[in-house]
C-alpha positions as CSV (number, residue, x, y, z in Angstrom):
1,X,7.0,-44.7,16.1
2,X,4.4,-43.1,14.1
3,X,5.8,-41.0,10.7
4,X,4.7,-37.6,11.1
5,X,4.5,-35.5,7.5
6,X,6.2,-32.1,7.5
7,X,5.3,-31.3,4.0
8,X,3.1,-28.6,4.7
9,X,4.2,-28.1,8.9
10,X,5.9,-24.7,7.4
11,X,2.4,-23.1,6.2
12,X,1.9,-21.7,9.3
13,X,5.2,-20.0,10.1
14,X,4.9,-18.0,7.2
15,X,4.5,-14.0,7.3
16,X,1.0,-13.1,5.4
17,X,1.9,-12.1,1.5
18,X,0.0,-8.7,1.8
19,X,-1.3,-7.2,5.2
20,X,-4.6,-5.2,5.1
21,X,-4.8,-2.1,7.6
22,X,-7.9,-0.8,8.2
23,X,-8.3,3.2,8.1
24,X,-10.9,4.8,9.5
25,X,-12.2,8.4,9.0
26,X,-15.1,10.6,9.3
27,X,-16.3,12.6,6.9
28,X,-18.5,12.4,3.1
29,X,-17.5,11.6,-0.2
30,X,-15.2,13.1,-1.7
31,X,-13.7,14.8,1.2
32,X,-10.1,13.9,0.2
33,X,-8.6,14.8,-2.8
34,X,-5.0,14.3,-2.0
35,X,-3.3,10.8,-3.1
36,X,-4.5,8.2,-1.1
37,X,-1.5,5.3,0.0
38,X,-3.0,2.3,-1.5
39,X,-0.3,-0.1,-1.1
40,X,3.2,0.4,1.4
41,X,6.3,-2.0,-0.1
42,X,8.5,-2.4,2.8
43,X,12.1,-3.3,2.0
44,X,15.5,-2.6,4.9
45,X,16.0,1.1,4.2
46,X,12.7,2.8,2.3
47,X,9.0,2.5,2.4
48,X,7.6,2.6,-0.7
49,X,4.0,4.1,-1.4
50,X,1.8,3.5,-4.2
51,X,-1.8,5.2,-5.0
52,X,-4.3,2.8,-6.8
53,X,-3.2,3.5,-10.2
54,X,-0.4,1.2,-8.9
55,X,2.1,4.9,-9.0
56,X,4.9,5.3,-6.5
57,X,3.9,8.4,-4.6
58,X,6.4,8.7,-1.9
59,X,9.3,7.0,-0.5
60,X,10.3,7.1,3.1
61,X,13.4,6.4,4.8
62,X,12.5,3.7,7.2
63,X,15.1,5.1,9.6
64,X,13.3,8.2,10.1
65,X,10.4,8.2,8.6
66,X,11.2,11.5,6.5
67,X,10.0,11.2,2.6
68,X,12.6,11.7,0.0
69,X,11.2,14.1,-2.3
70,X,13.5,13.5,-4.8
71,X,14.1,9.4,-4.7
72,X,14.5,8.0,-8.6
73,X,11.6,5.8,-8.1
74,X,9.3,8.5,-7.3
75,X,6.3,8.3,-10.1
76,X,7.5,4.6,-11.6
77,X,4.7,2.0,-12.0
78,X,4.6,-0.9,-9.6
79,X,5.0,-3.6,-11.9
80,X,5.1,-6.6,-9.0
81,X,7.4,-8.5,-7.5
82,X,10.3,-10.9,-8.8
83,X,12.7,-13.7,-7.3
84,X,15.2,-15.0,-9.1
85,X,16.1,-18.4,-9.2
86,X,19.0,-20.5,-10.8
87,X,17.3,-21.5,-14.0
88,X,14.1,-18.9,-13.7
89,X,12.7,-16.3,-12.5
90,X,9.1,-16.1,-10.1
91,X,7.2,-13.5,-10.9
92,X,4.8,-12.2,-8.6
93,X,1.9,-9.8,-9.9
94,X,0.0,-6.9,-9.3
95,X,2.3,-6.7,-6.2
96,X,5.4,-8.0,-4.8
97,X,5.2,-10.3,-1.6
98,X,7.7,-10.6,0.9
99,X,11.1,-12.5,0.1
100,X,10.9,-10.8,-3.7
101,X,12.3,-7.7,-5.0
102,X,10.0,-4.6,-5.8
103,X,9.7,-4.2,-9.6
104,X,8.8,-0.6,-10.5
105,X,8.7,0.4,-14.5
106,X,10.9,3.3,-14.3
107,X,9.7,6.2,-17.0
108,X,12.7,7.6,-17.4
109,X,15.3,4.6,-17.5
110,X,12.4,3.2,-20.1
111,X,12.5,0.1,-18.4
112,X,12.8,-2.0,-15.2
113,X,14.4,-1.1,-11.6
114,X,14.5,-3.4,-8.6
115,X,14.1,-2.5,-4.9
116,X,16.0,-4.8,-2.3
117,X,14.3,-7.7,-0.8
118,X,10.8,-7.0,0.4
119,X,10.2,-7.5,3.9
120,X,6.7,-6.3,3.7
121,X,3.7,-5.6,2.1
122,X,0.7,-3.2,3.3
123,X,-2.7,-3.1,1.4
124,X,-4.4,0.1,3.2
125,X,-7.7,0.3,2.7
126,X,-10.1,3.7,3.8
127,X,-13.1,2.9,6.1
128,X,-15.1,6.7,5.4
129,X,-18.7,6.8,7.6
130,X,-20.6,9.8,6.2
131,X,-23.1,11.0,9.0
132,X,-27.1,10.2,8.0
133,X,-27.6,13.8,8.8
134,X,-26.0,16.6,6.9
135,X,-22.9,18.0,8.1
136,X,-23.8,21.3,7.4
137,X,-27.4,22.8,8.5
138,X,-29.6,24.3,6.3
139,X,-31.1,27.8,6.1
140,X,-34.3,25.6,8.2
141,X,-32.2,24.3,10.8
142,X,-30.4,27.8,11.6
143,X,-33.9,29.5,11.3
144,X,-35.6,26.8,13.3
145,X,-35.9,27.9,16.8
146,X,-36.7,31.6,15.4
147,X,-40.3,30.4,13.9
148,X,-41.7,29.0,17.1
């Protein structure tokens, strides 16, 4: 009977370390000033949101879905993602990956906090298709019809 080599037979079972959702939207440049949800740290209870400057920007309750304007982590720094081990401990860096606890650099503790185990990780990224025509007419286009 043939050996068959399971070193690597796991690989494929595994959940991807950072999913990337697509968002499209409509519009031009600039359209958007409020703060965009970059990354989405999923753990049992909360849904963690981050902006591109790596800031937490809003917690959810996973439950519900309703944001807790007043969770403790609410401006830390995502830091990454840690798992500790009997003799070490794995760091994983910019962001966590599933299986390790969130590490957020808490400003006002002036160090460290942990999130329970991450079950997921979300990389959103905004798809914006600006019209080749203006989205506004000019004073020619609205006058247009009148000179003929």
């Amino acid at each position: 009977m043939a050996e068959f080599d399971t070193s690597d037979a796991t690989q494929a079972t595994l959940p991807p370390f950072v999913e990337v959702e697509l968002v499209y939207e409509t519009g031009h440049p600039g359209m958007d000033t409020t703060p965009w949800r970059a990354f989405e740290i999923w753990t049992r209870n909360r849904i963690y949101s981050c902006d591109w400057r790596m800031r937490c920007i809003e917690v959810l309750a996973r439950a519900s879905g309703e944001p807790d304007p007043k969770h403790p982590l609410l401006g830390a720094r995502l830091a990454g993602g840690q798992v500790q081990q009997d003799d070490a401990i794995e760091v994983t860096s910019p962001c966590p990956r599933p299986g390790c606890e969130a590490v957020f650099e808490h400003p006002k503790a002036k160090g460290y906090v942990t999130t329970s185990t991450v079950s997921r990780v979300v990389l959103r990224l905004r798809v914006l298709t600006v019209p080749q025509k203006r989205i506004e007419p000019t004073w020619d286009d609205l006058t247009e019809s009148w000179r003929r």
